[in-house]
ZADO-401393 format. One record per residue (C-alpha): x, y, z; residue in one letter. Coordinates in nm, 4 decimals, padded with zeros to 6 digits. Example, Ala and Ser with C-alpha at 12.3 -4.5 7.8 and 13.67 -1.06 7.14 Angstrom:
BEGIN
u->01.2300&v->-00.4500&w->00.7800&tilo->A
u->01.3670&v->-00.1060&w->00.7140&tilo->S
//
This chain:
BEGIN
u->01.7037&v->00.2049&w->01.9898&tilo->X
u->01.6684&v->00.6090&w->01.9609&tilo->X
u->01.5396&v->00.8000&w->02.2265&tilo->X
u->01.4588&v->01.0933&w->02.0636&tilo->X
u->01.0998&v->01.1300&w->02.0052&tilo->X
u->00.9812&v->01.2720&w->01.7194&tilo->X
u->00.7649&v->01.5484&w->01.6369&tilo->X
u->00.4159&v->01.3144&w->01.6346&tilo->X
u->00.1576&v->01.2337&w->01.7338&tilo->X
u->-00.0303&v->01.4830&w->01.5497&tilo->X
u->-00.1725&v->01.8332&w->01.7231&tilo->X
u->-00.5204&v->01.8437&w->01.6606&tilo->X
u->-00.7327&v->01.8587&w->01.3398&tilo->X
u->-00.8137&v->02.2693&w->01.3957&tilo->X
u->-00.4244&v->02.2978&w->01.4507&tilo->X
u->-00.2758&v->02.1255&w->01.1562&tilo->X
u->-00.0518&v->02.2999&w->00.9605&tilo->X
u->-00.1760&v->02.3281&w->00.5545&tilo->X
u->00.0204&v->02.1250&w->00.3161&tilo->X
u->00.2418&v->02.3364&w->00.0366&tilo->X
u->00.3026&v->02.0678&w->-00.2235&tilo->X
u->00.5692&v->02.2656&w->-00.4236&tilo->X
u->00.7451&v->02.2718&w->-00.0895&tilo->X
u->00.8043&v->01.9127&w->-00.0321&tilo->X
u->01.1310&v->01.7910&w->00.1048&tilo->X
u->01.3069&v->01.5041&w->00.2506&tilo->X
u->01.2662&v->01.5127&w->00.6458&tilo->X
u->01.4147&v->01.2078&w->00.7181&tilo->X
u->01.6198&v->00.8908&w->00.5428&tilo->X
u->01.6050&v->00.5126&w->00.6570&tilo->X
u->01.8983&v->00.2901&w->00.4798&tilo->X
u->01.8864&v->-00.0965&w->00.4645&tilo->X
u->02.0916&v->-00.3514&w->00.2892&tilo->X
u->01.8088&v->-00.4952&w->00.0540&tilo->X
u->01.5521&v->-00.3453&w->-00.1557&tilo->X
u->01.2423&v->-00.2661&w->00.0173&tilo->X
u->00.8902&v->-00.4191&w->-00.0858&tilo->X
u->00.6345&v->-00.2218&w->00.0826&tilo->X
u->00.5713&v->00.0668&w->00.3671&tilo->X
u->00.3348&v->00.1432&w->00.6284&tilo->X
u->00.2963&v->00.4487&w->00.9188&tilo->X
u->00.1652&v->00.3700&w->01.2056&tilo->X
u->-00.1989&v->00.5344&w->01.3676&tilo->X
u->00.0638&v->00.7041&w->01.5909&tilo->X
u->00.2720&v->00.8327&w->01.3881&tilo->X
u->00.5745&v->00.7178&w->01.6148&tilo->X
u->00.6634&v->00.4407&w->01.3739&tilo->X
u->00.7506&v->00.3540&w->01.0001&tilo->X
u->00.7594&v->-00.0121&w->00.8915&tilo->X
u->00.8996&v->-00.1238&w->00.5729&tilo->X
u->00.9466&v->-00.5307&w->00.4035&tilo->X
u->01.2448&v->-00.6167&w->00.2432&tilo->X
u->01.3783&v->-00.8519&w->00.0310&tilo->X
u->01.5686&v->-01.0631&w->00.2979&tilo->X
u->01.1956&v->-01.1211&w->00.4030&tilo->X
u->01.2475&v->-00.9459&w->00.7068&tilo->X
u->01.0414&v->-00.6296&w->00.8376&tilo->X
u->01.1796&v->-00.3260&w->01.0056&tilo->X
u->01.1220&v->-00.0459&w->01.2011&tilo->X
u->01.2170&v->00.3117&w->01.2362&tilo->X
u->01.1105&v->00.5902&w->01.4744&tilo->X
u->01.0634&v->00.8431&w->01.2618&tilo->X
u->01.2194&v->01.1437&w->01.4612&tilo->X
u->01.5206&v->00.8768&w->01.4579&tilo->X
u->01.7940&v->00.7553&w->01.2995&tilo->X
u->01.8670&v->00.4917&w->01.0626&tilo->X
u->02.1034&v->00.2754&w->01.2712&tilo->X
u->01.8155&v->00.2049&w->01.5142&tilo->X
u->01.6144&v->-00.0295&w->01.3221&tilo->X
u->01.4393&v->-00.2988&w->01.4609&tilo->X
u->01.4009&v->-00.6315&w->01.3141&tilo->X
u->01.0909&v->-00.8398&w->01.2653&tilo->X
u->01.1805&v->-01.1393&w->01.1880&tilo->X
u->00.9724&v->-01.4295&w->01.0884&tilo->X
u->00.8645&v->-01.4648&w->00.7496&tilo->X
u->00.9987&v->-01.7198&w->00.5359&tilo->X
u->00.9710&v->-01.5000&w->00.2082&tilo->X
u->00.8773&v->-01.1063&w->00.0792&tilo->X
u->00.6168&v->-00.9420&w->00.2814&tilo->X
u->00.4359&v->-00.6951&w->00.0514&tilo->X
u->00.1553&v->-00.5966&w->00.2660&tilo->X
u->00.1214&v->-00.4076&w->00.6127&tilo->X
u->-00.1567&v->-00.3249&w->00.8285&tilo->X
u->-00.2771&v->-00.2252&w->01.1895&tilo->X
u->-00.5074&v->-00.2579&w->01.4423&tilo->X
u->-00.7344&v->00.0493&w->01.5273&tilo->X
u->-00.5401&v->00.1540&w->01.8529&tilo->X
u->-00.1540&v->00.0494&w->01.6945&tilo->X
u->-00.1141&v->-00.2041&w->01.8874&tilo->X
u->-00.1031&v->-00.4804&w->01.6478&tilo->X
u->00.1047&v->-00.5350&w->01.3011&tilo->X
u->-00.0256&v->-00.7919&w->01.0723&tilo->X
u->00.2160&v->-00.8471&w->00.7855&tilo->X
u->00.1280&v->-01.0703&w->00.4709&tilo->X
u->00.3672&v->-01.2995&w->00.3674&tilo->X
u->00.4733&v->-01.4703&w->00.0521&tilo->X
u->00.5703&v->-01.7851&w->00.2610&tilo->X
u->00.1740&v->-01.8513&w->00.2609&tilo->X
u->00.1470&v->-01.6828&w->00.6712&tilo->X
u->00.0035&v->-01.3526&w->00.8260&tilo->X
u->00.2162&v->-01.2873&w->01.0939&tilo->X
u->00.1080&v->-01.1070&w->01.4252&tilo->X
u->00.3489&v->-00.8610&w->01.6007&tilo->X
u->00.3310&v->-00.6146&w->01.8677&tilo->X
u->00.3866&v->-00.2712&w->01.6970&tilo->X
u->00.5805&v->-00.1478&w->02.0310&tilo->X
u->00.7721&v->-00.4438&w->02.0732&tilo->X
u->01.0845&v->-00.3325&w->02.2143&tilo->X
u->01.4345&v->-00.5167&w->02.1452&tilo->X
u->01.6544&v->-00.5106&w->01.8428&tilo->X
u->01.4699&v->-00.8400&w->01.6954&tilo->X
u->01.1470&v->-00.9246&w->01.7590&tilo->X
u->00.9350&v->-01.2388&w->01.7079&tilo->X
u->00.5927&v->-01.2679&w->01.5851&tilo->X
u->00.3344&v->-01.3420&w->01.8151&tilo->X
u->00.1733&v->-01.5676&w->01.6164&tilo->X
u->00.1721&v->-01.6779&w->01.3044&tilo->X
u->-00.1417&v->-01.7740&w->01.0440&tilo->X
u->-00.1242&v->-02.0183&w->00.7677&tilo->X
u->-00.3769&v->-01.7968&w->00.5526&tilo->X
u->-00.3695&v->-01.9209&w->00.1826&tilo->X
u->-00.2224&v->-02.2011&w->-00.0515&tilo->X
u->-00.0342&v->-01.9641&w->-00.1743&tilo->X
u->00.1287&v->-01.6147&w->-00.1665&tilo->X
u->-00.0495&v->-01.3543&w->00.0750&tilo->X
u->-00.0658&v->-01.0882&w->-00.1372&tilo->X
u->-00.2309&v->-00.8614&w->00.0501&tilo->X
u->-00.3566&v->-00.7688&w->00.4377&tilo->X
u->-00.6363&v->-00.5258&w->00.5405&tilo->X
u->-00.8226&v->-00.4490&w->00.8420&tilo->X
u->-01.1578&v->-00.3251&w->00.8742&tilo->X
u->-01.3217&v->00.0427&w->00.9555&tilo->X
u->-01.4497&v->-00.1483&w->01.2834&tilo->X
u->-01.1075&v->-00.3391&w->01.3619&tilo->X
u->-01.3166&v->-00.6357&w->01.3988&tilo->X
u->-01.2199&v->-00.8011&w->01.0880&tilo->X
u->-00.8973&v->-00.8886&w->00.8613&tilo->X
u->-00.9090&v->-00.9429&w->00.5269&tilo->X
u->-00.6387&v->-01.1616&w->00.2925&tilo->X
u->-00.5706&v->-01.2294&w->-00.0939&tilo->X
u->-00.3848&v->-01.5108&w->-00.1495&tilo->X
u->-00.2741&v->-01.6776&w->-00.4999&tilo->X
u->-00.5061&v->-01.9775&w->-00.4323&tilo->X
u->-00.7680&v->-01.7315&w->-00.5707&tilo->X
u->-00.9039&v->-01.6591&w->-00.2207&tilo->X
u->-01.0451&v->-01.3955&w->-00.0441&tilo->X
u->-01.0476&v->-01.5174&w->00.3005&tilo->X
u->-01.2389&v->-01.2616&w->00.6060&tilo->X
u->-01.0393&v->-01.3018&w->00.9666&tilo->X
u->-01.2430&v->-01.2297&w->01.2737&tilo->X
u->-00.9764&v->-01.0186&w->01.5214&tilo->X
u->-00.8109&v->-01.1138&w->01.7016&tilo->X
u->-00.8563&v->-01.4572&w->01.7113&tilo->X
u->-00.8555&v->-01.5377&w->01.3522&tilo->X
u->-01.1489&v->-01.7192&w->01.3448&tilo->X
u->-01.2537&v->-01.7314&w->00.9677&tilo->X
u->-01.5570&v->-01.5963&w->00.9257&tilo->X
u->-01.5583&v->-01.6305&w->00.4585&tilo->X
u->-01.3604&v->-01.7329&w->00.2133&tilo->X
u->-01.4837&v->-01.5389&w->-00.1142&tilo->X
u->-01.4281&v->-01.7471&w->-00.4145&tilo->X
u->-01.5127&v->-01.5835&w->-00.7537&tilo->X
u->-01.1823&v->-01.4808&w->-00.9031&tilo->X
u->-01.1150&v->-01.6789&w->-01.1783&tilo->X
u->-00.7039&v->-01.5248&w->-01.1108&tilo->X
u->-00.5276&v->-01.4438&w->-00.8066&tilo->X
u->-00.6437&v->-01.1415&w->-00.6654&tilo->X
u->-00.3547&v->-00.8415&w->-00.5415&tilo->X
u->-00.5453&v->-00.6406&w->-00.3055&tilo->X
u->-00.8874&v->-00.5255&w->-00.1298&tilo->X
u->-01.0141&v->-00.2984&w->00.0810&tilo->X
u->-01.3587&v->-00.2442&w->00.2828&tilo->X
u->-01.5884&v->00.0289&w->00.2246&tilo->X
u->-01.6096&v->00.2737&w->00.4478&tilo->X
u->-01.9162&v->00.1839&w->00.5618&tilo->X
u->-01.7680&v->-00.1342&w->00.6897&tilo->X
u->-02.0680&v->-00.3109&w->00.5314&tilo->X
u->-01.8763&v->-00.4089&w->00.1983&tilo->X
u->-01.5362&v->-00.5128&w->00.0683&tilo->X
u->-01.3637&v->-00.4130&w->-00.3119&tilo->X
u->-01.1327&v->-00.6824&w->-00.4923&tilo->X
u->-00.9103&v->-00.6642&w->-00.7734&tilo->X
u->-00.7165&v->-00.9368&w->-00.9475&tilo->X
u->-00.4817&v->-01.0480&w->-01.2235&tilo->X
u->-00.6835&v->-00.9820&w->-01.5180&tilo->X
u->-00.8458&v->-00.6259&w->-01.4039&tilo->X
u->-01.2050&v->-00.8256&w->-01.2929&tilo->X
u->-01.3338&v->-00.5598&w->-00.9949&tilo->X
u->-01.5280&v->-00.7417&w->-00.7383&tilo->X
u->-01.7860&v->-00.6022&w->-00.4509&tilo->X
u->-01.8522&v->-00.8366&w->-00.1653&tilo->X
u->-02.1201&v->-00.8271&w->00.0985&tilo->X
u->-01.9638&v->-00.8808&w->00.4315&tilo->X
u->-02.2700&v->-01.0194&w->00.6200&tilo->X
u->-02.3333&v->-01.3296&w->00.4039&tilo->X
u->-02.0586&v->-01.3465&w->00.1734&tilo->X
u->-02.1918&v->-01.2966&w->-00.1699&tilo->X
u->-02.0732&v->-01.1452&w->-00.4679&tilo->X
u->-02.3015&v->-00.7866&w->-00.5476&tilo->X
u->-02.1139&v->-00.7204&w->-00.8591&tilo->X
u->-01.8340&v->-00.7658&w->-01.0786&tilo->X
u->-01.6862&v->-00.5548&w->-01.3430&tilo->X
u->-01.3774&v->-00.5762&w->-01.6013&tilo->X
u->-01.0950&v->-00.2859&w->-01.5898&tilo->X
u->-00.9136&v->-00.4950&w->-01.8501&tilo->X
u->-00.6876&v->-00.2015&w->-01.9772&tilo->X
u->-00.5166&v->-00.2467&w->-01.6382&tilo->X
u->-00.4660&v->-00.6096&w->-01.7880&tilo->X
u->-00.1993&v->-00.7047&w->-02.0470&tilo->X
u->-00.0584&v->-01.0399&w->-02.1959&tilo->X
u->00.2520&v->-01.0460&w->-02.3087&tilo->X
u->00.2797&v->-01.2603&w->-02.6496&tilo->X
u->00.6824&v->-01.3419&w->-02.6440&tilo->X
u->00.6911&v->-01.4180&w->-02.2588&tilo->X
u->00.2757&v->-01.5767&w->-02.2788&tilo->X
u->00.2533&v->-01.4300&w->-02.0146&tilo->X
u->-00.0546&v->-01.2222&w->-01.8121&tilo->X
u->00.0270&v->-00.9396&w->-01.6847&tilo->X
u->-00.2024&v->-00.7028&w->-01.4439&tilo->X
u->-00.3389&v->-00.6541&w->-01.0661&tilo->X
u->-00.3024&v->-00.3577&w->-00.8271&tilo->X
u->-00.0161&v->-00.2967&w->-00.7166&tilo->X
u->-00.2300&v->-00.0877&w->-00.4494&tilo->X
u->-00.6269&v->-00.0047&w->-00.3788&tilo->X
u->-00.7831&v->00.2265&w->-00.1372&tilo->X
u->-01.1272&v->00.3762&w->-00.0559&tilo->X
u->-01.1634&v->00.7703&w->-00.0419&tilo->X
u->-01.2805&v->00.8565&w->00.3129&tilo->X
u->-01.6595&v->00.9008&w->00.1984&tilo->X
u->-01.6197&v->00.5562&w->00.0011&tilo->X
u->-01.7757&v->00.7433&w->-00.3426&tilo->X
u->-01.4400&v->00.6976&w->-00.5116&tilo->X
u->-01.2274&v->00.3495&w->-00.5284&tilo->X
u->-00.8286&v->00.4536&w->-00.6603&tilo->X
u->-00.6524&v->00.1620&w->-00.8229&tilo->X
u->-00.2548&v->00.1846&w->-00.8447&tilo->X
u->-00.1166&v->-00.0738&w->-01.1045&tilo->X
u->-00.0188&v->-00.0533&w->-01.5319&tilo->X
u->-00.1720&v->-00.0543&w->-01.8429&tilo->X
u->-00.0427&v->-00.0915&w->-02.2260&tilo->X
u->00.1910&v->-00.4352&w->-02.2059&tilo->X
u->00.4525&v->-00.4252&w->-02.4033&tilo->X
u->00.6813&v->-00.6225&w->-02.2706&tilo->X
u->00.6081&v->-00.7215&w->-01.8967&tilo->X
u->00.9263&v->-00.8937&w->-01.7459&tilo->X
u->01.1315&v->-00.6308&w->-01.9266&tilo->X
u->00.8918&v->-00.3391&w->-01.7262&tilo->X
u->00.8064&v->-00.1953&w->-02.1270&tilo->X
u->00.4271&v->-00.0539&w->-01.9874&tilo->X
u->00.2645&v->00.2460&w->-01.8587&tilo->X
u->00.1472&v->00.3271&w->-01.4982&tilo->X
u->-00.2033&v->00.3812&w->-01.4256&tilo->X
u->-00.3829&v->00.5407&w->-01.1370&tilo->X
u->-00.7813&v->00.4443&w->-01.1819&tilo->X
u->-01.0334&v->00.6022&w->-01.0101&tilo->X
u->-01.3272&v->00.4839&w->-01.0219&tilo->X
u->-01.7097&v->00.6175&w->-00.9225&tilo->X
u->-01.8092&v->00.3361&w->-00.6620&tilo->X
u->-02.1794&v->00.4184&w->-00.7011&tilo->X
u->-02.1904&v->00.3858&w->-01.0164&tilo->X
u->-01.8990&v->00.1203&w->-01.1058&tilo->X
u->-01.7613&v->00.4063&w->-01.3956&tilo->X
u->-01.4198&v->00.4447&w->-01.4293&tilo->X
u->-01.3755&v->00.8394&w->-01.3906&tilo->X
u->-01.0486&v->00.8704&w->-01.4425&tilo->X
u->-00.7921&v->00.6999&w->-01.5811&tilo->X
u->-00.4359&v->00.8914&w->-01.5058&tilo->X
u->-00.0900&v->00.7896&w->-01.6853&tilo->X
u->00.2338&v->00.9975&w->-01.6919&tilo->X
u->00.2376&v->00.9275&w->-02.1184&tilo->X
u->00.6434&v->01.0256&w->-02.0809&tilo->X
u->00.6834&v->00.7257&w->-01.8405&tilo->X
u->00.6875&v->00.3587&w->-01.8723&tilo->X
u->00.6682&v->00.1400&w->-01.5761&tilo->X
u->00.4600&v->00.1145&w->-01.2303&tilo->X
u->00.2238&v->00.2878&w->-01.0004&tilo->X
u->00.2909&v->00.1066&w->-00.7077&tilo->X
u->00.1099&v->00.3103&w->-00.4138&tilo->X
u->-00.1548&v->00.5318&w->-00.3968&tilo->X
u->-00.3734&v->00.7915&w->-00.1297&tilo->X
u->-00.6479&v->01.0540&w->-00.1212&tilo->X
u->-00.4961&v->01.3177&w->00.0467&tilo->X
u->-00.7663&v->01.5106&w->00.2681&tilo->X
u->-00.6856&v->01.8449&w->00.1236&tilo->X
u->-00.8559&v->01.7105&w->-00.2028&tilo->X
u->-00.5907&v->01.5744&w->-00.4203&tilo->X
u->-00.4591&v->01.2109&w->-00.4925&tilo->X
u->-00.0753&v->01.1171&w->-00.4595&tilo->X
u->00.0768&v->00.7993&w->-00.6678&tilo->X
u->00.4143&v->00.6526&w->-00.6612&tilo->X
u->00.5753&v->00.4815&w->-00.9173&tilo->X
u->00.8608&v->00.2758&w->-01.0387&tilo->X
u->00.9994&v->00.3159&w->-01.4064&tilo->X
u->01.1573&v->00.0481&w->-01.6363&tilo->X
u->01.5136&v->00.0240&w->-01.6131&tilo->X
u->01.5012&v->00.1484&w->-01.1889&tilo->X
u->01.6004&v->00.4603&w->-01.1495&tilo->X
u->01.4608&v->00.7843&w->-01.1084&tilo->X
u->01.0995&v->00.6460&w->-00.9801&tilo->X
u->00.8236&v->00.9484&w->-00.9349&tilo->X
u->00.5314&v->01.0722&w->-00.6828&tilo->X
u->00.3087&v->01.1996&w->-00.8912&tilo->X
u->00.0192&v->01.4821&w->-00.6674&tilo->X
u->-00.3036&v->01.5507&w->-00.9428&tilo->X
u->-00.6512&v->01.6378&w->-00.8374&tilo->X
u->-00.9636&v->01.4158&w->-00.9893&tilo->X
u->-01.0572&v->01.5017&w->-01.3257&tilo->X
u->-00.7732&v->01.6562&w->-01.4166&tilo->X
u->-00.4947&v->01.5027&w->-01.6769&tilo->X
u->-00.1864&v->01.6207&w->-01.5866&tilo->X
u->-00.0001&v->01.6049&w->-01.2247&tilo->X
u->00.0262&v->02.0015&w->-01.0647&tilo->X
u->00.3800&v->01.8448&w->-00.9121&tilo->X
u->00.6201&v->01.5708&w->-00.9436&tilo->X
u->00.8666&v->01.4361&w->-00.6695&tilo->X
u->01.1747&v->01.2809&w->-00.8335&tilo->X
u->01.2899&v->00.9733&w->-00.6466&tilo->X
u->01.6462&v->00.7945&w->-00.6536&tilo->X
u->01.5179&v->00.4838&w->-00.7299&tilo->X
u->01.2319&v->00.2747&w->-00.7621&tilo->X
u->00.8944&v->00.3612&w->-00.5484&tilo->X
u->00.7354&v->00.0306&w->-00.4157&tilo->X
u->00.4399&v->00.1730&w->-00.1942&tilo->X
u->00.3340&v->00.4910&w->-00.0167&tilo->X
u->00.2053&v->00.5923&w->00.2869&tilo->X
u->00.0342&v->00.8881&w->00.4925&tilo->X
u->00.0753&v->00.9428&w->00.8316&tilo->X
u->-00.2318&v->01.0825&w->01.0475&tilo->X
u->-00.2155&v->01.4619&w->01.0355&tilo->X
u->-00.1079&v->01.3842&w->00.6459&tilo->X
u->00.1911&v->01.6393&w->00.6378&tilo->X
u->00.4392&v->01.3239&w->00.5972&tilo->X
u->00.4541&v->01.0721&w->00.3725&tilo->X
u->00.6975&v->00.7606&w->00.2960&tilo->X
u->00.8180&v->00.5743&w->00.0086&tilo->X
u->00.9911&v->00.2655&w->00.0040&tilo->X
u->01.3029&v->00.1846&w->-00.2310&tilo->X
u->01.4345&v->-00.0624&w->-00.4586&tilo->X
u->01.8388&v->00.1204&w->-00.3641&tilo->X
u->01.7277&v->00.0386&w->00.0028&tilo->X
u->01.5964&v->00.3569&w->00.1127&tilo->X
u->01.2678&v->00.4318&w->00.3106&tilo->X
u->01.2699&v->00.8069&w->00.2725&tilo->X
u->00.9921&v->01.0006&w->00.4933&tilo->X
u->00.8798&v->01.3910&w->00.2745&tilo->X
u->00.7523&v->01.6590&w->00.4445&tilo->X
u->00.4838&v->01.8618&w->00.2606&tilo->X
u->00.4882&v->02.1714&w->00.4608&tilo->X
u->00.7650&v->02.4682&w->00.4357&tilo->X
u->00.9112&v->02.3461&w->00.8043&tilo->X
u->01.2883&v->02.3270&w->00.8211&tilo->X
u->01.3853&v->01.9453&w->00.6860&tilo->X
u->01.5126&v->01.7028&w->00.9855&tilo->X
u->01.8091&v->01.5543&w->00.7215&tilo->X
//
């Protein structure tokens, strides 16, 4: 493993250097064998995690090098979803073999083993989130579940039922009094967390296609986060099927008014057919998106503010973007690859690491 520490944890707030978007540049390139299926930074900043197809999950110091990557290994399938505990101690990973697994983020060695591992869902775990208060895990699986993990024992403390389909991801409200769903067929759910009931539900169904040669549905986010203040909810996913297992749709960024339940904003790249796979609310005011086109190459980050149509800059990628992350002091972000590559951008005009 690297001993070169890199450039992080981040100075203070007062000190942070301001992001120049029309500056970004690579800073530093992870390869692996296999595509990759998801990415995650963590509350350090030390670390960058990414699944793969080989169902394995690895990490990178970011101020290090590719060859010293550290193995995870004990899924049985894909992991698509990362998360951590408040102080970065803990990795919970959500597995398509059914598990979460539970790994110390630090661990050192060249393969490490989970420290536990919980059978969460008949079915895929699509998706893993902690709480604002750390106290509390939440899991989609394909068994139509929502189930709510007390930390860190895993006692289960609900299991939502209400989608009709699978749902892909949630996320709690700031407030860490409430929880956001979305599934399959676009249905938007809000969940109190202190008894378990559904407040409301409401249909995004143009994020919701089915596909008449394939009869097949086609929908779900692909990623779903809470602005800071929890007044906006951004939904990464597609719209307009055309043909889903041939990738013939557009990408679609919603935003919607979480007061209010309106959709505000509904952003597509209209030259572009494909994916938005990742999504963020960048604290200097505007919202980033990744996506991955039909066909593979040449995936996109798209940076637009809310309300406004058209991105102010697009980052051409090599290949397909499958998630995107932050990391604290928001000057560096990663995207993980179909072609293999976790590449790390820096959004400020400092000298690139590569």
């Amino acid at each position: 493993m690297s001993q070169q520490i890199p450039d992080l944890p981040p100075p203070p707030p007062a000190a942070r250097r301001p992001v120049d978007v029309p500056k970004t540049h690579l800073f530093a390139e992870f390869k692996h064998e296999r595509p990759l299926t998801t990415c995650r930074i963590d509350p350090t900043g030390r670390y960058v995690f990414a699944g793969a197809e080989d169902f394995g999950v690895y990490r990178w110091e970011i101020g290090g090098t590719s060859e010293a990557k550290t193995v995870f290994a004990g899924h049985e399938s894909w992991v698509r979803s990362l998360d951590f505990s408040l102080d970065g101690q803990w990795l919970y990973t959500g597995g398509y073999d059914d598990h979460i697994g539970v790994w110390r983020t630090a661990a050192s060695g060249s393969d490490v083993a989970p420290e536990r591992m919980v059978k969460a869902h008949k079915g895929w775990v699509r998706w893993v989130r902690v709480s604002p208060g750390g106290d509390l895990l939440a899991s989609c699986g394909n068994d139509n579940l929502i189930r709510i993990w007390r930390l860190p024992d895993f006692q289960l403390v609900h299991e939502l039922a209400g989608h009709e389909r699978y749902p892909y991801a949630a996320d709690f409200h700031p407030d860490g009094r409430r929880l956001a769903s979305f599934d399959l067929m676009g249905v938007i759910k809000e969940w109190d967390l202190n008894s378990g009931a559904e407040l409301r539900s409401f249909r995004a169904e143009f994020m919701w296609g089915f596909d008449q040669k394939f009869r097949a549905d086609m929908g779900g986010a692909r990623d779903m986060v809470f602005s800071p203040n929890g007044a906006t909810l951004a939904v990464a996913g597609l719209t307009e099927v055309t043909n889903a297992f041939a990738g013939v749709h557009k990408p679609m960024i919603l935003l919607v008014d979480w007061e209010t339940g309106e959709f505000r904003q509904q952003f597509k790249d209209e030259k572009y057919n494909g994916m938005a796979w990742g999504v963020r609310f960048h604290p200097d005011g505007f919202v980033m998106g990744v996506g991955a086109p039909q066909g593979g190459n040449q995936g996109k980050v798209w940076f637009f503010r809310p309300g406004e149509e058209a991105a102010f800059h697009t980052l051409q990628l090599s290949h397909c973007g499958r998630g995107l992350d932050l990391n604290p002091d928001a000057r560096l972000f990663a995207v993980p690859q179909f072609d293999g590559l976790l590449r790390v951008y820096r959004m400020t005009d400092e000298p690139a690491r590569v």
